[in-house]
C-alpha positions as CSV (number, residue, x, y, z in Angstrom):
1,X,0.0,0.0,0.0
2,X,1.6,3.1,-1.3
3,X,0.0,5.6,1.8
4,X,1.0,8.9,0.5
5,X,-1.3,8.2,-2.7
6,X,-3.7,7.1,-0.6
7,X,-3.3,10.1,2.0
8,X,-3.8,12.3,-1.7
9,X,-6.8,10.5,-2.8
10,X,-8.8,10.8,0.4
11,X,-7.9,14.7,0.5
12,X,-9.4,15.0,-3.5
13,X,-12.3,12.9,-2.0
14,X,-13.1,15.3,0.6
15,X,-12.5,18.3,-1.2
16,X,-14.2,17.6,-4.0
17,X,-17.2,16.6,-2.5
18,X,-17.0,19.7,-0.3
19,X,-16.6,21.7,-3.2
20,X,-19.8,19.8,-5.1
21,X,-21.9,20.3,-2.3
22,X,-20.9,24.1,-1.5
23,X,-21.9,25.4,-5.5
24,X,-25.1,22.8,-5.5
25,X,-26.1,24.6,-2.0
26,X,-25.7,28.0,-3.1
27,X,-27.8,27.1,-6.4
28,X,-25.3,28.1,-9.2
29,X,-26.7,28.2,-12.7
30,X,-23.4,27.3,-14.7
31,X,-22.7,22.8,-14.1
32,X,-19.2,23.8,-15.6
33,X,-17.7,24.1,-11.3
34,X,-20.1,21.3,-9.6
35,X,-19.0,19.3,-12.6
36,X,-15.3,19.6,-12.3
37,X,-15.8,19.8,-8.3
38,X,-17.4,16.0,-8.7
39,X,-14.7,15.3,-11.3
40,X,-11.7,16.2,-8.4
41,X,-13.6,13.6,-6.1
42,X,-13.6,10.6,-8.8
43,X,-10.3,11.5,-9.5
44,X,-9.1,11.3,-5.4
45,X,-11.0,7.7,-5.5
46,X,-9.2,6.2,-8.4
47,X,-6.3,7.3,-6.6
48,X,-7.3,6.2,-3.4
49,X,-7.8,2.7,-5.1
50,X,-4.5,3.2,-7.2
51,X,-2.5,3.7,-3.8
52,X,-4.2,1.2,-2.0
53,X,-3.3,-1.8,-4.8
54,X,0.3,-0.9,-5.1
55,X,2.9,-2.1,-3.7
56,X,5.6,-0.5,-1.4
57,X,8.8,0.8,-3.9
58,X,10.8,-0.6,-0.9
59,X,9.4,-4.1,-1.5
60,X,11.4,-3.9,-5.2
61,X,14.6,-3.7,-4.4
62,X,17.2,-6.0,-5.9
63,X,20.4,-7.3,-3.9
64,X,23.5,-6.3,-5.1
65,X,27.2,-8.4,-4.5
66,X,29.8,-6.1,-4.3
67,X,33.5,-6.9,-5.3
68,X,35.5,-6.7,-1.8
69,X,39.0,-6.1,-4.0
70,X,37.5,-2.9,-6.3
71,X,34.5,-2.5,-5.0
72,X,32.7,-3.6,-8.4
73,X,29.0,-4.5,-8.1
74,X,27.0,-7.1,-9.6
75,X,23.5,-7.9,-9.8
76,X,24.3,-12.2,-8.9
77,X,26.3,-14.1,-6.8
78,X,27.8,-15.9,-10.0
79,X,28.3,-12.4,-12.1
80,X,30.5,-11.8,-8.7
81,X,32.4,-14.9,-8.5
82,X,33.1,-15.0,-12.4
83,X,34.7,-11.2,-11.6
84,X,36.9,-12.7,-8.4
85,X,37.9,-15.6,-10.8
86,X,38.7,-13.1,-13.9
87,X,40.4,-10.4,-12.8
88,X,41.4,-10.8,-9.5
89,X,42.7,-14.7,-9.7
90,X,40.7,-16.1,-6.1
């Protein structure tokens, strides 16, 4: 769950509801801002839906092997041992 998406969608939510329901209250002829207000709330909730299906960037990591010689790194275990082998003869 990715929470500051989700932290964002629920503000756009509440706003745009807010903002809906302030220019249907006050009986505004022109749809054009209740409209777009309404349009800011759909937009928090697929957000809100968006950052609650992700997953966490920390969760995606890959391990990198280092080189302890020259400090060379590699993305496997063999890539590193066919490096110690190569160039540095172990």
């Amino acid at each position: 769950m990715n929470k500051n998406l989700l932290i964002l969608g629920i503000i756009l939510i509440v706003v745009g509801a807010a903002a809906a329901g302030y220019f249907i209250s006050i009986g505004e002829s022109g749809r054009l801002r209740t409209y777009g207000s309404e349009g800011v709330a759909v937009l928090g909730v697929l957000l809100a839906i968006g950052g609650f299906m992700m997953k966490r960037s920390s969760a995606v990591t890959t391990q990198q092997f280092s080189c302890s010689k020259c400090g060379a790194t590699f993305n496997s275990d063999m890539a590193l041992k066919s490096h110690m082998k190569d160039k540095h003869g172990m």
